[in-house]
Rosetta silent file (secondary structure, phi, psi, omega in degrees, C-alpha in Angstrom):
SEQUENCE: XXXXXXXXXXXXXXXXXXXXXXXXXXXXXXXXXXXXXXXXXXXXXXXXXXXXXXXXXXXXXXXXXXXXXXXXXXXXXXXXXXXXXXXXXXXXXXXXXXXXXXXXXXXXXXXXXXXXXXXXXXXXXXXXXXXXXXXXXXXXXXXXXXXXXXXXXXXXXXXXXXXXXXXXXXXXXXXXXXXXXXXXXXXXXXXXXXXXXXXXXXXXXXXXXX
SCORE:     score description
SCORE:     0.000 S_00000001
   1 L     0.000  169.029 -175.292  198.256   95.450  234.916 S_00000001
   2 L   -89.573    0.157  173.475  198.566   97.945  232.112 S_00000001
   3 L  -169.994 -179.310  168.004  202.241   98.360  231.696 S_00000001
   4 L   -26.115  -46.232 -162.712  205.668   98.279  233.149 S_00000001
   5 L   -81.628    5.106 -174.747  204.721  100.724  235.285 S_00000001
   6 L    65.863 -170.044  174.731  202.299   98.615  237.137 S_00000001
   7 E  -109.286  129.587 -152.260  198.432  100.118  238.225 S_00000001
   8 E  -118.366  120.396 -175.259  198.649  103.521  238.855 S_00000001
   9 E  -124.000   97.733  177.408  196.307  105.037  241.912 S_00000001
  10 E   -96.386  146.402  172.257  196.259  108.576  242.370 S_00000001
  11 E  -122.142   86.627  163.157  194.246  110.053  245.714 S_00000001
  12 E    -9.987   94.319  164.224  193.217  113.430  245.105 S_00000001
  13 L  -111.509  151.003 -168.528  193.659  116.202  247.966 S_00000001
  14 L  -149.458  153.851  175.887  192.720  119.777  247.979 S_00000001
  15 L   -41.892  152.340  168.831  192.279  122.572  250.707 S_00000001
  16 E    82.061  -43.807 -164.247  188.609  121.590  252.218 S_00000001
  17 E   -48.926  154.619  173.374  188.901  118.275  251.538 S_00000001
  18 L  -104.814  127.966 -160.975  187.162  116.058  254.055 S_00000001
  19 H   -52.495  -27.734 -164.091  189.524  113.701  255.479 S_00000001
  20 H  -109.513   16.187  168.681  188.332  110.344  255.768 S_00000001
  21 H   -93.316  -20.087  172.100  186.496  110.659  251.660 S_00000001
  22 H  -109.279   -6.548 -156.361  190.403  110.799  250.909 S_00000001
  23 H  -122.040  -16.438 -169.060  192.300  108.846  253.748 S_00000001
  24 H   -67.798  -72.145 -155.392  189.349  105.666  254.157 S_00000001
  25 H   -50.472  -50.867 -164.620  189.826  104.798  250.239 S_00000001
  26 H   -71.470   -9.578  149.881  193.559  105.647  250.181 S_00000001
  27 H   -93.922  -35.447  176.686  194.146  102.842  252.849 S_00000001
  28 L   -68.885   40.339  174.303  191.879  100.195  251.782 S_00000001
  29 L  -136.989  -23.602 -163.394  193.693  100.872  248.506 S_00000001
  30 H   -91.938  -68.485  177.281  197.457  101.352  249.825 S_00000001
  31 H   -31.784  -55.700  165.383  196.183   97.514  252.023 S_00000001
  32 H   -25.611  -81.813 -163.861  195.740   96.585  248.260 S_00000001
  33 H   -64.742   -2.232  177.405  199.080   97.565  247.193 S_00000001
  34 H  -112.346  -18.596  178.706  200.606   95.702  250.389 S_00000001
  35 H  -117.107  -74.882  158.926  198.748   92.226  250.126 S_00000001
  36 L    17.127  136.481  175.897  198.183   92.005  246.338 S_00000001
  37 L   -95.150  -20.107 -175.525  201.328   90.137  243.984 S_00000001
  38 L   -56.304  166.038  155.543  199.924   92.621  241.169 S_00000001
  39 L   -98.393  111.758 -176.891  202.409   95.837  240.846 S_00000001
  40 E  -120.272  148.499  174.810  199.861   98.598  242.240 S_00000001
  41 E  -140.458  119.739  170.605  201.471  102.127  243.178 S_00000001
  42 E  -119.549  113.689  177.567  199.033  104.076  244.992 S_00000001
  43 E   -84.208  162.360  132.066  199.971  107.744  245.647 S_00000001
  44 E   -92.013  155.468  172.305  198.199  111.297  247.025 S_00000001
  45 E  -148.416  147.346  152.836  198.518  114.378  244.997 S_00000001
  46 E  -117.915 -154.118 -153.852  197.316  117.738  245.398 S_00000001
  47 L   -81.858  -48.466  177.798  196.785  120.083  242.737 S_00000001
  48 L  -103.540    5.183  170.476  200.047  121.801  242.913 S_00000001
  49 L   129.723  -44.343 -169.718  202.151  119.576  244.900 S_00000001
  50 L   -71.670  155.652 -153.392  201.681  121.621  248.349 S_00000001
  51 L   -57.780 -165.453  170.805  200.801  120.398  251.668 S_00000001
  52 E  -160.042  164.467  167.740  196.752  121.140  251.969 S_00000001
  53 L  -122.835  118.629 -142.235  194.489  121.626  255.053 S_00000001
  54 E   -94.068  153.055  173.180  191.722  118.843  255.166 S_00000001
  55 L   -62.929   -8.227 -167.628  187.689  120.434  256.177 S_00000001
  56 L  -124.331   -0.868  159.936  188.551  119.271  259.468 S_00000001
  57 L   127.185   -8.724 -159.883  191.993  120.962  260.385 S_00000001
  58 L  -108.890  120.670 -179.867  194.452  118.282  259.506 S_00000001
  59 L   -45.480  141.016  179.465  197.628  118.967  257.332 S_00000001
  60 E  -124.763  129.691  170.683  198.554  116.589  254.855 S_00000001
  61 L  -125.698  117.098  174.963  201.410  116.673  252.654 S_00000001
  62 L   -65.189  150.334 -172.482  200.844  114.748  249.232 S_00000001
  63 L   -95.171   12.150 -173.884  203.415  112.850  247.586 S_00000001
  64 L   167.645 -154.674 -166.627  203.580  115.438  244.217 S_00000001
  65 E  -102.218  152.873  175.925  201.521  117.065  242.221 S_00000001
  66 L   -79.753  -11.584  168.956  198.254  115.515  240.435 S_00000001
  67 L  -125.594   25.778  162.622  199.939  116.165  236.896 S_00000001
  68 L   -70.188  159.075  161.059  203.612  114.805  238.020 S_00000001
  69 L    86.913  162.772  156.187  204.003  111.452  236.468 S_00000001
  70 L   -44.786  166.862  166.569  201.889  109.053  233.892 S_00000001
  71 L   -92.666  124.077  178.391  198.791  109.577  233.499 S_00000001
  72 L   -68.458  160.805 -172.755  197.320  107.328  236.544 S_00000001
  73 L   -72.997  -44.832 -178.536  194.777  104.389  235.755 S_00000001
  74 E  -117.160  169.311  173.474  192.763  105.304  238.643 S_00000001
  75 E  -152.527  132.426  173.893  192.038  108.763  240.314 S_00000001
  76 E   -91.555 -177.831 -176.584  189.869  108.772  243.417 S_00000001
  77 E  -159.161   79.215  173.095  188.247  112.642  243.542 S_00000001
  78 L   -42.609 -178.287  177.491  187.242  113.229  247.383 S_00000001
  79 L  -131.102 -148.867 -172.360  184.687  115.317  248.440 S_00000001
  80 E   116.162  147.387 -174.387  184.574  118.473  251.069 S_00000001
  81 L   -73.997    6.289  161.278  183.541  121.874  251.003 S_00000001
  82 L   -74.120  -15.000  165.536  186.858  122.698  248.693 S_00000001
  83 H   -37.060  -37.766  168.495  184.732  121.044  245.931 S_00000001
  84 H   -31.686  -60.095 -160.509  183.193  124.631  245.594 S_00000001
  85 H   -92.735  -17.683  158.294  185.797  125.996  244.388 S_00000001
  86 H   -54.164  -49.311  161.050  186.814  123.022  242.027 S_00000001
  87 H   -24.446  -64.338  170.216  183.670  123.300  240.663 S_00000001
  88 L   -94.957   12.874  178.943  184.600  126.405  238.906 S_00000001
  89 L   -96.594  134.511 -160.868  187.544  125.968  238.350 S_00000001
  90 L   -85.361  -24.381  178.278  187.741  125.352  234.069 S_00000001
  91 L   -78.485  -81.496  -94.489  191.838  123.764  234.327 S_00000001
  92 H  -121.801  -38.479 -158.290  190.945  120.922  236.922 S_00000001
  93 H   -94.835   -1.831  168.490  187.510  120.252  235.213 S_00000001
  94 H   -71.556  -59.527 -170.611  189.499  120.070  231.724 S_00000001
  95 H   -46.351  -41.492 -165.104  192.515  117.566  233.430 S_00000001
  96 H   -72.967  -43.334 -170.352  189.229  115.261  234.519 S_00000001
  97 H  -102.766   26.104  153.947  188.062  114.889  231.352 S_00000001
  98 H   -77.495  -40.082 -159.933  191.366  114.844  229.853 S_00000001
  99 H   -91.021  -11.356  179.269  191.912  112.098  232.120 S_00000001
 100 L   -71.218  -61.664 -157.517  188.300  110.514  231.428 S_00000001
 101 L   -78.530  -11.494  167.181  188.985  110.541  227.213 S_00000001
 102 L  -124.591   40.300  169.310  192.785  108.336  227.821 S_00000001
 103 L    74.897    0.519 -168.347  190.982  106.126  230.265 S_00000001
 104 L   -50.873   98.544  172.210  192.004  106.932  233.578 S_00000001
 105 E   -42.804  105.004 -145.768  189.067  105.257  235.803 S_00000001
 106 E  -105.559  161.831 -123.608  187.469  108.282  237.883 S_00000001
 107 E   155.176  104.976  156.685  186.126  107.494  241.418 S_00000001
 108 E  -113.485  158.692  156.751  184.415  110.089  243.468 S_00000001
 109 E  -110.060  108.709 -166.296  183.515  110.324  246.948 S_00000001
 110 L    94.483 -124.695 -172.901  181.053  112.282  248.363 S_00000001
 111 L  -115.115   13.080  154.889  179.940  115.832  246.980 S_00000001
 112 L   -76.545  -13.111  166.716  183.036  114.892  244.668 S_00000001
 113 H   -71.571   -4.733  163.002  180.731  113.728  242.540 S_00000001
 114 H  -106.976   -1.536  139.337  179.917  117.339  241.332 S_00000001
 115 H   -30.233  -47.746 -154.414  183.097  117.968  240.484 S_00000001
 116 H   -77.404  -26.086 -136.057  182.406  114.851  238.095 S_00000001
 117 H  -107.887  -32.918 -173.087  178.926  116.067  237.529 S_00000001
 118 H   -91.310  -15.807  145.556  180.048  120.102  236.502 S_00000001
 119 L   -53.807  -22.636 -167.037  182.780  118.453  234.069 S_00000001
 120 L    75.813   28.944 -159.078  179.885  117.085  231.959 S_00000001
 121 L  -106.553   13.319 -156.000  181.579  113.771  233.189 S_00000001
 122 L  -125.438  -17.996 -164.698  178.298  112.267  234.884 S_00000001
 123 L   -57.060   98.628  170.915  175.857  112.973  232.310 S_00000001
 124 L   134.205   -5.498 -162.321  173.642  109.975  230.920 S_00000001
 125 L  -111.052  154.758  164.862  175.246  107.989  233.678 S_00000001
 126 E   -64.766  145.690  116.165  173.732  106.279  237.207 S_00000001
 127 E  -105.071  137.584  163.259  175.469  108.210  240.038 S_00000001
 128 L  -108.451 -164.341  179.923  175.107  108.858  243.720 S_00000001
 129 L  -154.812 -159.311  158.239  176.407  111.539  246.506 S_00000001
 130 L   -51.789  126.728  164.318  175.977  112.800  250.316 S_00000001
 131 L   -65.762  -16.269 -173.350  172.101  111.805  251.033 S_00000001
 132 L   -54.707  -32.810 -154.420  173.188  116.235  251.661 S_00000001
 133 L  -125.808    5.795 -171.515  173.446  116.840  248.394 S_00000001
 134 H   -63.944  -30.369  168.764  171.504  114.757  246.299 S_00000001
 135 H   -74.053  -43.315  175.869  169.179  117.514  245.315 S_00000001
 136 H   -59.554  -18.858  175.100  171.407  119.542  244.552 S_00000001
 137 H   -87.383  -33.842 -173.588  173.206  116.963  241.941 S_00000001
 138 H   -74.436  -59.609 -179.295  169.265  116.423  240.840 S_00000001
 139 L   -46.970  -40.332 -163.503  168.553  120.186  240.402 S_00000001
 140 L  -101.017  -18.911 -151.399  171.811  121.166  238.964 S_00000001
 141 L  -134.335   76.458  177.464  172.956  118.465  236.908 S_00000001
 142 L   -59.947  -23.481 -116.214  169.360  116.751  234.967 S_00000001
 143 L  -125.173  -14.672 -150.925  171.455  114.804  232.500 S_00000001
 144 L  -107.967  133.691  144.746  172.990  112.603  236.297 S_00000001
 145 E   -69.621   70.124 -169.146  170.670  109.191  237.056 S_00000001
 146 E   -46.150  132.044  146.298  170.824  109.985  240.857 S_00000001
 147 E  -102.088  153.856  154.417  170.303  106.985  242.900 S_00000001
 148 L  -149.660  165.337  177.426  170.026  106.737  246.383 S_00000001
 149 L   113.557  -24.307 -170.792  169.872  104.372  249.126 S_00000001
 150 L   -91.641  141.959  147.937  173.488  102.695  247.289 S_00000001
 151 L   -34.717  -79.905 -102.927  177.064  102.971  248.834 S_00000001
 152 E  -176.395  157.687  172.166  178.564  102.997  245.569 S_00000001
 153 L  -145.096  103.737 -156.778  177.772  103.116  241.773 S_00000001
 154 L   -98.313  112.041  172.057  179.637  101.428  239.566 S_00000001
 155 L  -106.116   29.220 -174.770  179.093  103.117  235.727 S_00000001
 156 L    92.346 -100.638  177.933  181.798  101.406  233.880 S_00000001
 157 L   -92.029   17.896  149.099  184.175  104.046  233.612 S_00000001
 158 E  -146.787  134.321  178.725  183.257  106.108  236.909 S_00000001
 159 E   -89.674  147.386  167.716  182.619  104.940  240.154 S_00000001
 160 E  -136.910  156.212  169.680  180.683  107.221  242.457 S_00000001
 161 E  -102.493  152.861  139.901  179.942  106.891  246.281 S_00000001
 162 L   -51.230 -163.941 -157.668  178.026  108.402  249.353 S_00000001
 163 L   -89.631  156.441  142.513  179.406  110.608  251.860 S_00000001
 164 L    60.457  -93.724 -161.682  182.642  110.221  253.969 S_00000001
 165 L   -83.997   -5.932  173.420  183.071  106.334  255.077 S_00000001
 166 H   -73.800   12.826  155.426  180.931  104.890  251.720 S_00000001
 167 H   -88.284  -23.110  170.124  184.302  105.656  250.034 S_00000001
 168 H   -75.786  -47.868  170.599  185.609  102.852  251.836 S_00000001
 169 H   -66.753  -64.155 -162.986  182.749   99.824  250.433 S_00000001
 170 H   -65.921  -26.450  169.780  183.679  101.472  247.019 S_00000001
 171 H   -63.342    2.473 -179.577  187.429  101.187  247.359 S_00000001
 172 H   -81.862  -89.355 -168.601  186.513   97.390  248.544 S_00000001
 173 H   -32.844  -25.115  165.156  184.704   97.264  245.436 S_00000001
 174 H   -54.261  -59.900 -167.831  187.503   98.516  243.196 S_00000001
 175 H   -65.265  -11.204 -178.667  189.692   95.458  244.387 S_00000001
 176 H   -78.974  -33.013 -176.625  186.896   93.355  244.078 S_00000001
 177 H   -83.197  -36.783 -174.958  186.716   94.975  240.369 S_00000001
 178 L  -122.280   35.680  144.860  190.178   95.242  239.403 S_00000001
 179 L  -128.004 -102.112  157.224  191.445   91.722  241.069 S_00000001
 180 L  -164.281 -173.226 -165.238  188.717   89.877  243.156 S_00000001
 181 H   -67.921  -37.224 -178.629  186.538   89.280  245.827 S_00000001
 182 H   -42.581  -65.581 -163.014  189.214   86.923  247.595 S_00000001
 183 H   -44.024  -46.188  159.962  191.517   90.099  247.718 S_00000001
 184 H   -64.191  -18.662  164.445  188.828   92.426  248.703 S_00000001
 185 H   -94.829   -9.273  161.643  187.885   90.472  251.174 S_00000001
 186 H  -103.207   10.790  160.019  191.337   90.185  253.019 S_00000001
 187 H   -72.473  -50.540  142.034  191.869   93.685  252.261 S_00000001
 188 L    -6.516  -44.206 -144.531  188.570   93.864  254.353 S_00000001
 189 L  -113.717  -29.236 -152.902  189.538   91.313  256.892 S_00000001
 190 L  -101.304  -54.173  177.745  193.164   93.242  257.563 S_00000001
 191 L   -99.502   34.829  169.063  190.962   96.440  258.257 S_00000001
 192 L    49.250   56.693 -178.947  188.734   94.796  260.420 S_00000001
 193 L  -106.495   86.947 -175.170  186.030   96.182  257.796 S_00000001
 194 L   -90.534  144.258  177.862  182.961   94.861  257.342 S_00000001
 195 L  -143.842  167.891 -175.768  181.787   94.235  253.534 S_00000001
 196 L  -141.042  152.324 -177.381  179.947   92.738  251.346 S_00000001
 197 L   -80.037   -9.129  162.951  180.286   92.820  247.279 S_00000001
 198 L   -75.986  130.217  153.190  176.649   93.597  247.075 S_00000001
 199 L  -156.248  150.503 -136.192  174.984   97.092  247.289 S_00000001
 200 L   -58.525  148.250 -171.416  171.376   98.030  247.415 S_00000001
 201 L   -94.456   86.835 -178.951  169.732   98.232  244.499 S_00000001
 202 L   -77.592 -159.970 -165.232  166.977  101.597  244.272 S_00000001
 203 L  -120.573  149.590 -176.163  165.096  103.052  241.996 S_00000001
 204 E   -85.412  169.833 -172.372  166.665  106.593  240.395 S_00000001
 205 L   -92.654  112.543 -148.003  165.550  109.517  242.122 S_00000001
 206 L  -116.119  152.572 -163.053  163.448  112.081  240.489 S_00000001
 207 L    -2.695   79.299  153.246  162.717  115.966  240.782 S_00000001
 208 L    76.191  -17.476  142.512  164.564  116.234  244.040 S_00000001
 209 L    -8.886  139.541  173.604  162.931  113.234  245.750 S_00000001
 210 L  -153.855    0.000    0.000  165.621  111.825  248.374 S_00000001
């Protein structure tokens, strides 16, 4: 781990959020921090500390704020129609690539990846989404390698997913990435999950092609 402080896992919530792009990864990840001998601390945060209401009605309360604390190692970045408004917002698309330039590993799920992608945090890199939105990441964002067809896209220093339960195969793949495959697979095995460490390999996707 990187310090004293153990490996630091923040899970991103916001108004809008869609519940299971923040609640699959933040259990297969918490299931981490419970079988794992490493010191992992995995937390939620929302922007300002306060409870939030999830795209699908359900209240949440977060354990702080997303800029209490260290700066975390990892930050998942859900997805959800509050992304809209994330989008534009110029403070939360500074903190990610504040938190991108002192390493923090970024992880989106879902149409969180334009959050990633409207930072200027996706550009030159492979990424996926939502099969919903993939044009819209192609259209909006040329500089994004789109793929589709993958769960997950692992680009060194951002992971990106498909929609809603494809946040779960990438948080397998984190543990597979930041332990191993044993671990990921009895994180796996505990949440009666099936996975594999493999995911498919396309071709990128070009002028809105999906």
């Amino acid at each position: 781990m990187t310090d004293a402080l153990g490996y630091r896992v923040t899970v991103l919530l916001f108004d809008g959020v869609e519940e299971l792009d923040a609640i699959g990864p933040w259990e297969t990840l918490r299931f981490w921090q419970v079988l794992t001998k490493r010191d992992v601390v995995v937390r939620t945060a929302s922007i300002d500390g306060r409870p939030v209401r999830c795209g699908m009605g359900l209240m949440v309360t977060p354990d702080g704020a997303v800029d209490d604390g260290p700066r975390p190692d990892l930050l998942v970045h859900p997805g959800g129609a509050g992304t809209d408004l994330l989008r534009a917002d110029q403070e939360h698309l500074s903190r990610l690539r504040s938190l991108a330039a002192g390493g923090t590993l970024l992880a989106s799920v879902c149409n969180g990846s334009l959050v990633l992608a409207a930072a200027g945090l996706l550009d030159g890199l492979p990424a996926t989404s939502h099969w919903g939105v993939l044009d819209e990441l192609v259209s909006r964002y040329p500089g994004v390698d789109v793929r589709t067809g993958q769960r997950w896209v692992d680009a060194g220093h951002i992971v990106t997913s498909a929609g809603v339960s494809a946040g779960i195969d990438m948080a397998l793949h984190l543990v597979d990435r930041l332990e191993d495959a044993e671990m990921a697979r009895s994180v796996a095995h505990a949440m009666e999950y099936p996975w594999s460490p493999q995911t498919p390999v396309t071709t990128p996707v070009g002028n809105g092609e999906v």
